[in-house]
C-alpha positions in Angstrom: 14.5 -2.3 0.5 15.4 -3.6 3.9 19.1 -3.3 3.1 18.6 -0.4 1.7 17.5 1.5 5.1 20.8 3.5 6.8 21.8 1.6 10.3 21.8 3.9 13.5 25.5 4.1 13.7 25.4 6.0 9.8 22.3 7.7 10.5 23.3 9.2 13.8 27.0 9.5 13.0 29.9 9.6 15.7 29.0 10.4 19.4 28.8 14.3 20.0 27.8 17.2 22.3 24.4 16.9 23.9 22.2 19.0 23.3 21.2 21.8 26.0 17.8 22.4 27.1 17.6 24.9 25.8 18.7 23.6 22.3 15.7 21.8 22.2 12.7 22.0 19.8 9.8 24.1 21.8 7.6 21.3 21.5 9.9 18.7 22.6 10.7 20.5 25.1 7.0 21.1 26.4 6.0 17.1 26.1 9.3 16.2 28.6 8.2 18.9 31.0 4.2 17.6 31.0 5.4 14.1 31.2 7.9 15.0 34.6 5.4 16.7 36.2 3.0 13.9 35.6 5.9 11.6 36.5 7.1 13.7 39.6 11.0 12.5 38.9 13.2 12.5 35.7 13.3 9.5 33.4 14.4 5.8 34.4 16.5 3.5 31.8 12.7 1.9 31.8 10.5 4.8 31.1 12.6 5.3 27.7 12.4 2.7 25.0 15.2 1.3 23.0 14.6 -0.1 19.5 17.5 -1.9 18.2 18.7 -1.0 14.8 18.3 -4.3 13.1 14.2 -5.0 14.1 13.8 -1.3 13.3 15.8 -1.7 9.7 13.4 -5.2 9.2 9.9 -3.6 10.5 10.2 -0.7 8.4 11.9 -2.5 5.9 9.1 -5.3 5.3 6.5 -2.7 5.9 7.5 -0.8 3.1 7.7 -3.8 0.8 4.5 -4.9 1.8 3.1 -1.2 1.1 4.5 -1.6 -2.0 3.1 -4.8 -3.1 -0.6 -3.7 -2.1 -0.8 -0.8 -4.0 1.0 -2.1 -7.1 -2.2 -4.1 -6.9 -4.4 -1.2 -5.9 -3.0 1.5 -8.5 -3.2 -0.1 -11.5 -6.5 -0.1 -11.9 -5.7 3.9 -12.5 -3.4 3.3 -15.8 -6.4 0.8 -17.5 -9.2 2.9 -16.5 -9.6 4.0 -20.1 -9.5 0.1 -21.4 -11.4 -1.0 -18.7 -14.3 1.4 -19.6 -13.8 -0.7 -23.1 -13.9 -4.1 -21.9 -17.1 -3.7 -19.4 -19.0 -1.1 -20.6 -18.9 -0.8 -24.7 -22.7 0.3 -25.2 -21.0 3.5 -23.5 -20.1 6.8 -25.8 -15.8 7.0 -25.0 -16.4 9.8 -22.4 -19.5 8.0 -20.6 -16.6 4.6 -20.3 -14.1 6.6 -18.7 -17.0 8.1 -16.1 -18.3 4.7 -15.9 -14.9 3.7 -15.1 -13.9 6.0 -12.8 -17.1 5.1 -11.2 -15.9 1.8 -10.5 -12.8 2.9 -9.0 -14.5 5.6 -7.0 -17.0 2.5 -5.8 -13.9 1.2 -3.9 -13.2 4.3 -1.6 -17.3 4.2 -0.3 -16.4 0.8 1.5 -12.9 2.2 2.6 -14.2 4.0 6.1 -16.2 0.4 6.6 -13.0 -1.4 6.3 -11.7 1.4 9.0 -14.1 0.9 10.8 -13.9 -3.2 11.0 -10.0 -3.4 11.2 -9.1 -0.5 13.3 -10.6 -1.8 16.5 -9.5 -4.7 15.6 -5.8 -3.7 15.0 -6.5 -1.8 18.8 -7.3 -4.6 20.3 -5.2 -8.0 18.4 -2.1 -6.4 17.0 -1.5 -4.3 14.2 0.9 -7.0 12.5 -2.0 -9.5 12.6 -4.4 -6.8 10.7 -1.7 -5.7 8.4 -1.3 -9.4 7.5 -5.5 -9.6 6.9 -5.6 -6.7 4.5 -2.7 -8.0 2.3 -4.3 -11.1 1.5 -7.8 -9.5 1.0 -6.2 -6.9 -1.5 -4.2 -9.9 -3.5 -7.5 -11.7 -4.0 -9.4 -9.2 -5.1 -6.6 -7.9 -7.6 -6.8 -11.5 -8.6 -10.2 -11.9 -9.0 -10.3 -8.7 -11.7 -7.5 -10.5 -14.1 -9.8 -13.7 -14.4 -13.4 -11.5 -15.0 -14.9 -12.5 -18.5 -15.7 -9.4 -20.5 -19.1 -7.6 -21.0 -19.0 -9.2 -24.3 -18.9 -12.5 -22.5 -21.2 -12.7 -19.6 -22.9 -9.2 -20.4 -24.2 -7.1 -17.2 -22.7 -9.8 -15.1 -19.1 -8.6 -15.8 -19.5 -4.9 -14.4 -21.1 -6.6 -11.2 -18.5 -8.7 -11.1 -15.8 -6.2 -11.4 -17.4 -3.6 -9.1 -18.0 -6.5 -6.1 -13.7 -7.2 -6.9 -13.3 -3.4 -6.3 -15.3 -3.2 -3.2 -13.1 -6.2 -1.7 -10.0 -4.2 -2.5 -11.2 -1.2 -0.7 -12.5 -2.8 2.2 -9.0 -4.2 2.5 -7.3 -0.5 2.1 -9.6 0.4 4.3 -7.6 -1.1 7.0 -4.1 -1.0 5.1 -2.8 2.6 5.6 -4.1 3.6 8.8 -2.3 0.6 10.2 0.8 0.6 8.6 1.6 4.4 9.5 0.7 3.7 13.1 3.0 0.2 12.7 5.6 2.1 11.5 5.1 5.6 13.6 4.9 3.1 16.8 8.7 1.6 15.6 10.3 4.4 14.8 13.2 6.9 17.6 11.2 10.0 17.7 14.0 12.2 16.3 13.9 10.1 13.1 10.1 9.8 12.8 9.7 11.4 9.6 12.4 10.3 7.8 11.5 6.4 9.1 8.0 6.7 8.0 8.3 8.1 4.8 10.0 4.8 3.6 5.9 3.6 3.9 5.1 6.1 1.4 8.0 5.6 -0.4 7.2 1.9 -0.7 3.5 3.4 -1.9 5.1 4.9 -5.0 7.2 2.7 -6.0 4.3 0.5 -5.9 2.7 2.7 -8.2 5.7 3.7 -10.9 6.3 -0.5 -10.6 2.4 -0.3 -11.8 2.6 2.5 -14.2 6.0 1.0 -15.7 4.3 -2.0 -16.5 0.8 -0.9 -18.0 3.2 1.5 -20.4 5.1 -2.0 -21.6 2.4 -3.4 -22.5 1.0 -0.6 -24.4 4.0 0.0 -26.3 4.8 -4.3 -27.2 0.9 -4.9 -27.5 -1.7 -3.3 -30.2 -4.9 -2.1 -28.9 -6.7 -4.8 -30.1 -4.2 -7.3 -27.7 -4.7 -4.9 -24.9 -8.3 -5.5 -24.9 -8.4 -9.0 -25.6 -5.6 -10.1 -23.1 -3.1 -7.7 -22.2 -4.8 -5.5 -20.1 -5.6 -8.7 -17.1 -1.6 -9.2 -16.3 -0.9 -6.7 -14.1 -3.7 -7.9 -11.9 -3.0 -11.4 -13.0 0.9 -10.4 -10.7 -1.2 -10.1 -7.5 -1.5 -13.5 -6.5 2.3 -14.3 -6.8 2.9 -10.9 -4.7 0.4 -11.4 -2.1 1.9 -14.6 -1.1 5.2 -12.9 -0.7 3.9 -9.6 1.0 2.1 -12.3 3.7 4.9 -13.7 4.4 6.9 -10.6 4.8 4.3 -9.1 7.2 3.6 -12.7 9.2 7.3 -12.5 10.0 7.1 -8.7 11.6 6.8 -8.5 15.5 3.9 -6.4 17.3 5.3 -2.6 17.7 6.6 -1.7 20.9 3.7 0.6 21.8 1.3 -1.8 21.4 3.2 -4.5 23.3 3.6 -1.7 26.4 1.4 1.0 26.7 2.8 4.1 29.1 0.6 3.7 31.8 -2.8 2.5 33.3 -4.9 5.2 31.9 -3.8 4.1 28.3 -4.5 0.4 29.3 -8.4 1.8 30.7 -9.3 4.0 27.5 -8.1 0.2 25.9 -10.5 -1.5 28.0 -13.3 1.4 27.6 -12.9 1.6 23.9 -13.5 -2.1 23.0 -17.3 -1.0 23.2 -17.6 2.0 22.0 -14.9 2.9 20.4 -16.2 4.7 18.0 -18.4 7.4 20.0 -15.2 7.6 21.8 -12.8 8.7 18.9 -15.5 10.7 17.6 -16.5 12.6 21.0 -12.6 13.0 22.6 -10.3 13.3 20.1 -12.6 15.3 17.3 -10.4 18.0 17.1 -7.3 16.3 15.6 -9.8 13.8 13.6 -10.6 17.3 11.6 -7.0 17.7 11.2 -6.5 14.3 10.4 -8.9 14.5 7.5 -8.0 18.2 6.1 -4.2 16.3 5.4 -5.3 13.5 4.1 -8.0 15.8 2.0 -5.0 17.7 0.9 -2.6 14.9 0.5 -5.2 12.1 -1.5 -6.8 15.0 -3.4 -3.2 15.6 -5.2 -2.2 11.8 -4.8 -5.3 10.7 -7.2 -5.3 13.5 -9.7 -1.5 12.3 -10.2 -1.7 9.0 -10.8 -5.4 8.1 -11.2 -6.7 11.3 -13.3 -3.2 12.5 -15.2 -3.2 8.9 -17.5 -6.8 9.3 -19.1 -6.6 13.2 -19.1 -4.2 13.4 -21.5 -5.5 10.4 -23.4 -9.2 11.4 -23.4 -8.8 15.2 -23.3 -5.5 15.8 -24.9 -5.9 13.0 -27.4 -2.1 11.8 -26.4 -1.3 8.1 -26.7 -1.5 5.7 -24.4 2.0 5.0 -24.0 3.5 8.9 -24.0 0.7 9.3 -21.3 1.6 6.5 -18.9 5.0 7.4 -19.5 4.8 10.8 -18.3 3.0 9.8 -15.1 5.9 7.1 -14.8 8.9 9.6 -14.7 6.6 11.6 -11.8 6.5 8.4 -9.9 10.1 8.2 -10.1 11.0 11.3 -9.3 8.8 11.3 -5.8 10.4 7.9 -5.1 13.9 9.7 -5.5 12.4 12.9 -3.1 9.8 11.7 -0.6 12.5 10.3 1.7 14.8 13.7 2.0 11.7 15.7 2.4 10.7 13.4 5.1 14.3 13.8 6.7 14.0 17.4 6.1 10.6 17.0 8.4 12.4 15.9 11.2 14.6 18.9 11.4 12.2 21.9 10.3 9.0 20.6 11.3 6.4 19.2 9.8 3.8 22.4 10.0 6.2 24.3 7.5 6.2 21.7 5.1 2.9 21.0 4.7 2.5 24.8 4.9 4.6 26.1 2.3 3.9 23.4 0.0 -0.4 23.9 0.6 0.6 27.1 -0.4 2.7 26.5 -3.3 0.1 24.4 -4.7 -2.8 27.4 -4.8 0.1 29.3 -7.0 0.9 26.3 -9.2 -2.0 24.4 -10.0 -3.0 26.1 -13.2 0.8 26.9 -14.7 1.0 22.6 -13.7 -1.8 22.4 -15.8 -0.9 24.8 -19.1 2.7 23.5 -19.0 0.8 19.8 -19.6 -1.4 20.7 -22.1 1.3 22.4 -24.4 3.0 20.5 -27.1 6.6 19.3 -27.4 8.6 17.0 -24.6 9.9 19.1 -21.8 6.6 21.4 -21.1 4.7 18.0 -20.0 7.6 16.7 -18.1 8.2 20.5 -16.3 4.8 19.9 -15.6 4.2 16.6 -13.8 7.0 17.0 -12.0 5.8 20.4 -10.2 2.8 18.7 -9.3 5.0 15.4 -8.0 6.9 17.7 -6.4 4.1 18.9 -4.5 2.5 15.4 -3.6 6.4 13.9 -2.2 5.6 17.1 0.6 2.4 16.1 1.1 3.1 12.5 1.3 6.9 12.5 3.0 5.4 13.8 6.6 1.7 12.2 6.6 2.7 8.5 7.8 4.7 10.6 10.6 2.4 13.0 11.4 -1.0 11.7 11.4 -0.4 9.2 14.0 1.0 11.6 16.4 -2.5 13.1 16.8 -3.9 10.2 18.8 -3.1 8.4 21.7 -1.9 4.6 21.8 -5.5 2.6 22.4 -7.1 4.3 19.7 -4.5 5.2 17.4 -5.4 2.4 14.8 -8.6 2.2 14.6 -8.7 6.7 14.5 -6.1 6.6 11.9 -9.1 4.5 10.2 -12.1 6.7 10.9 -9.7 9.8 9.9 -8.3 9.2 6.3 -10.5 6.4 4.9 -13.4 9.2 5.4 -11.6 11.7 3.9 -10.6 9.7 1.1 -13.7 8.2 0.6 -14.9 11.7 0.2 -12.4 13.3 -2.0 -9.8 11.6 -2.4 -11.2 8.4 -4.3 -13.6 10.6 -5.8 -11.1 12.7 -7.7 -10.7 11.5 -10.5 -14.5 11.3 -11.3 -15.0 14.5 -10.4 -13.1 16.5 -12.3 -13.4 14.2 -15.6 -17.2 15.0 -15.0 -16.4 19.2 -14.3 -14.3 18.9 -17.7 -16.9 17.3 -19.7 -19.8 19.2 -18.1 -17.7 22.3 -18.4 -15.4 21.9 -21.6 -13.0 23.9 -19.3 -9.6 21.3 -19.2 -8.2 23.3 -16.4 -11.0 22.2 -14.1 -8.3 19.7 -12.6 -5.8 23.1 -11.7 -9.1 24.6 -10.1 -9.5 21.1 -8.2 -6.4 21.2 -6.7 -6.0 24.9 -5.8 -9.6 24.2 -3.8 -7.4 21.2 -1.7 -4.5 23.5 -1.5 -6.6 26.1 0.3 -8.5 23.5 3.3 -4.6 22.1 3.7 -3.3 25.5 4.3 -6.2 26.0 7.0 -5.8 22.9 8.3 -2.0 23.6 8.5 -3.0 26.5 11.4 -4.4 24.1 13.6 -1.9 21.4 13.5 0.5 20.3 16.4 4.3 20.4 15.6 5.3 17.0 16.7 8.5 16.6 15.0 10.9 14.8 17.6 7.9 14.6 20.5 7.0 11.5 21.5 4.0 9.8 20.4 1.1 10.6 22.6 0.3 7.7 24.9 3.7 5.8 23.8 6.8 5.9 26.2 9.9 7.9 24.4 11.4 6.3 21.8 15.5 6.3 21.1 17.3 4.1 18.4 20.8 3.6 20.7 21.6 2.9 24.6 23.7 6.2 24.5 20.4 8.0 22.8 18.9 6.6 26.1 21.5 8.0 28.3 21.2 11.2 26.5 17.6 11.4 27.4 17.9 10.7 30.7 20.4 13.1 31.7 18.3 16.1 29.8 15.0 14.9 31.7 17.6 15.6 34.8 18.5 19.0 33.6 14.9 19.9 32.6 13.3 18.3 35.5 15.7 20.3 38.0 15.2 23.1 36.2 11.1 22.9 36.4 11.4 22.1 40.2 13.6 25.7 40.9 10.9 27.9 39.1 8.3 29.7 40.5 5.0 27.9 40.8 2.9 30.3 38.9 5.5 29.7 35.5 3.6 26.4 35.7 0.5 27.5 34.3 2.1 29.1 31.6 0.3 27.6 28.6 2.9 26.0 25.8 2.4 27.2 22.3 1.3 24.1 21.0 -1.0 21.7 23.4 -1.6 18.1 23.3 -4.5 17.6 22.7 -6.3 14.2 23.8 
């Protein structure tokens, strides 16, 4: 995947005209004028930071294999829900395994903000690699530990324990997993390719998930129920300890993100030193505004994420009475066709903005839920396939900015461990939850388009949430120095802060007060 990232030289193309000042994006213009007249002078070769092509390729590179890996090992818990209701819960009518199932899986998100809370201060304060390196191995071990679980039948009431304690290690471990490695990545990436840098992490996410998907539907098609639940359904989670060991090592040999390493200036380095304490009451009292934000994207983007790949699979096998294989298979060919999109719409980000993507698409999603969900439910091949792939289209928007965006709402000392409180609250709270939820609205309700009704509900709190949010496509991250991928981006920078700082000094001072159109907000 390293390899596969473009170099700066193909990704910036030949040297050309600078842009004016006036060329600039609004909001990239506003965050160079605040930081000169907090500067008083233009920019220095030092105030700008360089990252050089091939540790930018490798960090986001091994962070998006490593992303990979761990949720390979979280998702497929979501294709085997249906036989793991089998295996540890058979005194169960079919419906009352999948809920006790889903259960299981939900149990997983309620330790998720504890995890935040434990490894984002800690990622704050010792490094994010060092963290990201901690949560691998915690997530392979408890993947593990579910392949080797004996079966009700076995051990009796000792095997559900068993399998929920697994769970809650795996989301402890996520807990700490994805708010670090968007604020690893974030941190590494040029600010005029944020978006499409950081949506190789989600990227990585998916085709963690199709690598899990693609797997579970083998083994349904080459194995007979009565193999899958004896033995075949333990091998995916029998893979993790083979792919843990190789995430580690890929994450033990990343360095610390230049952010972290140098924050801008002394105030950053004091909120540090301040937070260690009470950095909680901090987040939670300063930077409230854009931790509501935070949460209605990640409300908007997990609530679409799980019905996809956690709720589709047993929908169509328990409600639509599909097969296991044509169901998995469906799901599979979604995966794959985000993997092929999420990285376009995340360059597409960096030019447009990130506000009218998640905008249009929140939107879209109100219109389409419920002809997503009829196209599904009808018979024949292509229906089912139009299907899944309007709502994957949906989830690559909602995915392709989020590792790019949600950082840029916090500041440098507490981006990690607010990334944390942020999403792993908001998935523990809907996300997570999805998937018992609306199985348990379709059985209480016989209505199988309770899922359309589901999403249309997320779709609405994303579009509000959407009116609130920053544009920060192209700023700099807020408490990080300007990022560049080249020396002659550098240069380039420089000599606009010269233009725009000249310009600032010539107006009149009561244009100062002027408030820009969209604030930082700290």
């Amino acid at each position: 995947m390293a390899e596969a990232l473009p170099d700066e030289a193909s990704e910036a193309g030949p040297v050309t005209r600078r842009k004016t000042v006036a060329e600039l994006p609004r909001q990239v213009r506003d965050e160079l004028a605040r930081r000169l007249r907090r500067n008083k002078r233009a920019f220095r070769p030092d105030d700008v930071q360089v990252v050089e092509p091939p540790l930018l390729r490798r960090a986001v590179g091994a962070s998006a294999l490593g992303n990979c890996m761990e949720w390979f090992d979280f998702g497929v818990y979501s294709y085997l829900a249906a036989t793991i209701g089998k295996v540890f819960f058979p005194g169960a009518s079919p419906g009352a395994q999948v809920v006790s199932s889903f259960a299981t899986f939900a149990a997983a998100f309620v330790v998720r903000p504890l995890g935040g809370l434990v490894f984002g201060p800690l990622g704050d304060r010792l490094g994010r690699q060092k963290v990201l390196a901690t949560t691998m191995i915690m997530m392979a071990v408890g993947t593990f530990a579910i392949g080797l679980i004996p079966s009700y039948a076995t051990i009796g009431i000792a095997a559900p324990i068993l399998l929920l304690l697994a769970r809650m290690v795996q989301g402890f471990s996520t807990g700490g997993e994805y708010g670090g490695a968007t604020t690893f990545v974030a941190e590494y990436s040029p600010d005029r390719r944020r978006g499409f840098l950081s949506s190789w992490l989600d990227f990585g996410t998916f085709v963690g998930y199709a690598l899990g998907s693609a797997l579970v539907t083998l083994l349904n098609l080459a194995l007979s129920d009565d193999q899958m639940l004896g033995w075949g359904w333990r091998v995916p989670f029998l893979i993790a300890g083979p792919l843990g060991v190789i995430g580690l090592y890929m994450r033990l040999k990343l360095e610390e993100s230049p952010a972290f390493q140098q924050q801008l200036d002394e105030h950053e380095k004091g909120l540090a030193q301040e937070s260690a304490g009470s950095e909680f009451k901090a987040i939670v009292t300063r930077h409230w505004r854009p931790l509501l934000i935070c949460m209605g994207l990640v409300l908007l983007y997990n609530v679409t994420n799980y019905m996809v790949t956690g709720f589709l699979p047993t929908y169509q096998t328990e409600t639509l009475h599909r097969s296991g294989g044509s169901a998995d298979l469906l799901v599979l060919i979604g995966m794959v066709w985000i993997v092929l999109l999420i990285t376009f719409i995340g360059r597409f980000s960096d030019r447009i903005g990130r506000r009218p993507v998640y905008g249009v698409s929140a939107a879209a999603m109100i219109v389409l839920a419920v002809p997503s969900f009829q196209l599904i439910k009808m018979h024949g091949t292509w229906p089912p396939i139009l299907g899944v792939l309007i709502l994957s289209t949906l989830l690559a928007c909602f995915a392709a900015p989020s590792a790019a965006t949600l950082p840029a709402l916090f500041p440098t000392a507490v981006r990690y461990a607010a990334m944390g409180i942020g999403f792993n609250i908001a998935v523990a709270a809907f996300g997570g939850t999805t998937p018992l939820v609306t199985e348990a609205l379709v059985n209480l309700t016989g209505d199988d388009l309770m899922p359309a009704y589901y999403l249309m509900l997320a779709g609405a709190i994303g579009l509000v949430t959407v009116k609130f949010l920053p544009e920060t496509a192209q700023v700099p991250l807020n408490g990080s120095r300007p990022m560049v991928g080249s020396r002659e981006e550098q240069q380039e920078l420089i000599s606009t802060s010269k233009e725009l700082y000249g310009a600032a000094s010539r107006r009149p001072r009561v244009e100062h007060s002027t408030p820009s159109a969209q604030p930082r907000m700290r």
